[in-house]
C-alpha positions as CSV (number, residue, x, y, z in Angstrom):
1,X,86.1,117.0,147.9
2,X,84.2,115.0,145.7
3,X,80.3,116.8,147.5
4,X,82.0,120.8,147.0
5,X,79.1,122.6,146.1
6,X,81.0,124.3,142.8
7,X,81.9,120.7,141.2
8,X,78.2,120.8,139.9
9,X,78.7,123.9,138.2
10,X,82.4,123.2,137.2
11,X,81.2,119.6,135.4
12,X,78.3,121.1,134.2
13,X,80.8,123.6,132.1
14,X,82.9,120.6,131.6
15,X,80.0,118.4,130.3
16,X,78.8,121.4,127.6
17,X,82.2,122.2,126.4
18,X,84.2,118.5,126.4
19,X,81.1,117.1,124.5
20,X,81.3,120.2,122.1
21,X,84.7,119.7,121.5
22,X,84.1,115.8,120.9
23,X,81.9,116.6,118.1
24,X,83.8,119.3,116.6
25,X,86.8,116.4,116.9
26,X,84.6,114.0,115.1
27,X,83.4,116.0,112.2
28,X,87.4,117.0,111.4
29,X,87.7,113.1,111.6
30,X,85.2,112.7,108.9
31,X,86.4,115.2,107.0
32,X,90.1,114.1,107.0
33,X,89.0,110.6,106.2
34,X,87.7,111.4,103.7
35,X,91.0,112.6,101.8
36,X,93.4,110.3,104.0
37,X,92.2,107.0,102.6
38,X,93.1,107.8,98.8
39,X,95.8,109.3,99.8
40,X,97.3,106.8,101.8
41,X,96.5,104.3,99.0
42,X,98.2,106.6,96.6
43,X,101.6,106.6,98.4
44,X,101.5,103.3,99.9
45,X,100.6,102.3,96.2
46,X,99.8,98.6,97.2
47,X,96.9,97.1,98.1
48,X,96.8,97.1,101.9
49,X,93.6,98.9,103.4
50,X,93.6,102.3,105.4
51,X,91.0,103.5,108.2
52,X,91.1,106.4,110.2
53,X,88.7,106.6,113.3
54,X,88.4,109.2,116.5
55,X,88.0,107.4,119.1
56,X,86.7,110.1,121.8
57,X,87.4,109.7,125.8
58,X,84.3,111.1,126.8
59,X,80.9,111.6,125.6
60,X,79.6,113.4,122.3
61,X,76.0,113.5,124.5
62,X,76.0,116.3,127.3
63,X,74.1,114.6,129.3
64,X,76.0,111.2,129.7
65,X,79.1,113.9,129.6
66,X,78.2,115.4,133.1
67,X,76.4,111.7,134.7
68,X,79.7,110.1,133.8
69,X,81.9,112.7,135.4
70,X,79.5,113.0,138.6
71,X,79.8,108.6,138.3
72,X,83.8,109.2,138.6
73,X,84.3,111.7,140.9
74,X,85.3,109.4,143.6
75,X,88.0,107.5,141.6
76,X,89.2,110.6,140.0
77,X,89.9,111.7,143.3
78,X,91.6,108.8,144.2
79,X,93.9,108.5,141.3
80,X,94.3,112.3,141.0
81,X,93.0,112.7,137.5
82,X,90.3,112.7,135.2
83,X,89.2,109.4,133.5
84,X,86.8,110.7,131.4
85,X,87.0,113.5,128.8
86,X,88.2,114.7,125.4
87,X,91.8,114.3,126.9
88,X,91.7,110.9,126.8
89,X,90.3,111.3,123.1
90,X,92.4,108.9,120.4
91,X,93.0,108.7,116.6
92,X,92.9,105.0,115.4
93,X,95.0,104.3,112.5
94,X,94.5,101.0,110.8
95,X,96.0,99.3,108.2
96,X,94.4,95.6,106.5
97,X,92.4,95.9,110.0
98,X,95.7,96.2,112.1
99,X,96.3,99.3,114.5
100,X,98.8,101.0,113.1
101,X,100.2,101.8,116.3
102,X,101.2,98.1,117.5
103,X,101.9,96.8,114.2
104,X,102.8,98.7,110.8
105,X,106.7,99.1,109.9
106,X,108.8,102.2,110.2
107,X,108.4,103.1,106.9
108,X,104.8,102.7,107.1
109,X,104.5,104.9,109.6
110,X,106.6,107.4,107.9
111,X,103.7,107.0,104.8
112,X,101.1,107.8,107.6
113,X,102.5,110.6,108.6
114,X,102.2,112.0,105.2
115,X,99.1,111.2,104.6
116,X,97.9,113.0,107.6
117,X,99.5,115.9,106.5
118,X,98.4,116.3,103.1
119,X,94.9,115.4,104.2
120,X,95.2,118.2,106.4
121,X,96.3,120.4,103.4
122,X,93.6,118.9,101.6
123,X,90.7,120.2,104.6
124,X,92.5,123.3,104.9
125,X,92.1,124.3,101.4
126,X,88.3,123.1,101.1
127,X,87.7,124.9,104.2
128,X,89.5,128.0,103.7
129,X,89.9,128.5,99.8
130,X,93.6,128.7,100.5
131,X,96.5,126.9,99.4
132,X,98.5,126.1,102.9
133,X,102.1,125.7,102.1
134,X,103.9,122.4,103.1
135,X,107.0,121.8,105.0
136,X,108.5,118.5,104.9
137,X,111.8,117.5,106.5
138,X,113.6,114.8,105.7
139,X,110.6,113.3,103.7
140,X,113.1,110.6,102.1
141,X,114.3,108.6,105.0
142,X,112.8,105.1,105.9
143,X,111.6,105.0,102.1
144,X,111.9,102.7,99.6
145,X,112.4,103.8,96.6
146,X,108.9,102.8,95.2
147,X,107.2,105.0,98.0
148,X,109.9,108.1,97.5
149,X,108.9,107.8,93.8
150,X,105.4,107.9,94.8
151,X,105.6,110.5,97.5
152,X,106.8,113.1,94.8
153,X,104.6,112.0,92.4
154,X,101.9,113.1,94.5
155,X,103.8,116.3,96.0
156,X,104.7,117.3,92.3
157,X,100.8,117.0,92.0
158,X,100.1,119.6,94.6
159,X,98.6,122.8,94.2
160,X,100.6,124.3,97.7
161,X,103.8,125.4,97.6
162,X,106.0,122.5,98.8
163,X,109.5,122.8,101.0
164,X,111.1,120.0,101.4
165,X,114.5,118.8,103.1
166,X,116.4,115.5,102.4
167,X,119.8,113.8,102.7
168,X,119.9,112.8,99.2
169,X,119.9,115.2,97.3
170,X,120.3,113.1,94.1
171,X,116.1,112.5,94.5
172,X,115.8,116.0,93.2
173,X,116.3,116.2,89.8
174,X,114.5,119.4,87.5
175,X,113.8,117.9,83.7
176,X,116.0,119.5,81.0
177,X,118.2,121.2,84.0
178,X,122.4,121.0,82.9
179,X,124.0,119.6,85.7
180,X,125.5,122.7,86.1
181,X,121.9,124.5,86.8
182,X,121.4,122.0,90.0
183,X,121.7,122.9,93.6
184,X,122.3,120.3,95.8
């Protein structure tokens, strides 16, 4: 029931760690932010804008943490589950102002994806002084050929070791290779 004497304890654990967790989330945010929006401007290579925000489902404050899941304990019950915590955390991606979500094209989304990934390269190597390597599969499809051109641009640019997989092989060319040298 929503008065069980070991809910105070149980939310006060909640509150500590789901608030810990929100800042910990918000920091790596910040952090991949900060190399996703060149990135994405790089491989989009047009002039639409790119933001990235964390959008948490609970509270970064300890305090508000455990008053807001003591506040919802009755509803919670009701609907049998939790309203409130890092759960319900988000990542909002927005292009020109737009969520990305509701309104950017496939291949746009395909360019998102990327960029999340090589921004995550990018924190992983400040972080850990290592050079992560990347696996991409099918990295070509929904691509123009503007954005594939830019998308290896950038990967040839990379200081990680890069696999990737794609049904046109054709987009993989090595300079000064015979055509008899090339795998496809």
């Amino acid at each position: 029931g929503e008065r069980a004497p070991e809910l105070d304890a149980y939310e006060q654990l909640i509150a500590h760690h789901g608030a810990r967790l929100g800042q910990i989330r918000e920091r790596a945010c910040l952090a991949l932010a900060r190399e996703a929006e060149p990135g994405f401007r790089r491989l989009l290579a047009s002039s639409l804008s790119f933001s990235m925000a964390y959008r948490p489902g609970g509270s970064l404050d300890e305090a508000t943490f455990r008053s807001e899941l003591e506040t919802r304990r009755a509803s919670d019950r009701r609907r049998h589950t939790a309203t409130f915590g890092p759960h319900k955390d988000d990542l909002e991606l927005c292009i020109d102002g737009r969520p990305a979500r509701k309104h950017a094209s496939q291949g746009q989304h395909r360019i998102l994806t990327l960029t999340l990934k090589l921004a995550e390269l990018a924190a992983i190597r400040e972080t850990r002084g290592a050079h992560p390597i990347l696996l991409l599969d099918d990295v070509s499809s929904e691509l123009d050929p503007t954005r594939i051109g830019a998308v290896f641009d950038f990967l040839s640019q990379s200081p990680s070791q890069v696999f990737v997989t794609t049904t046109r092989p054709e987009l993989f060319q090595t300079p000064g290779a015979s055509p008899s040298e090339r795998r496809d």
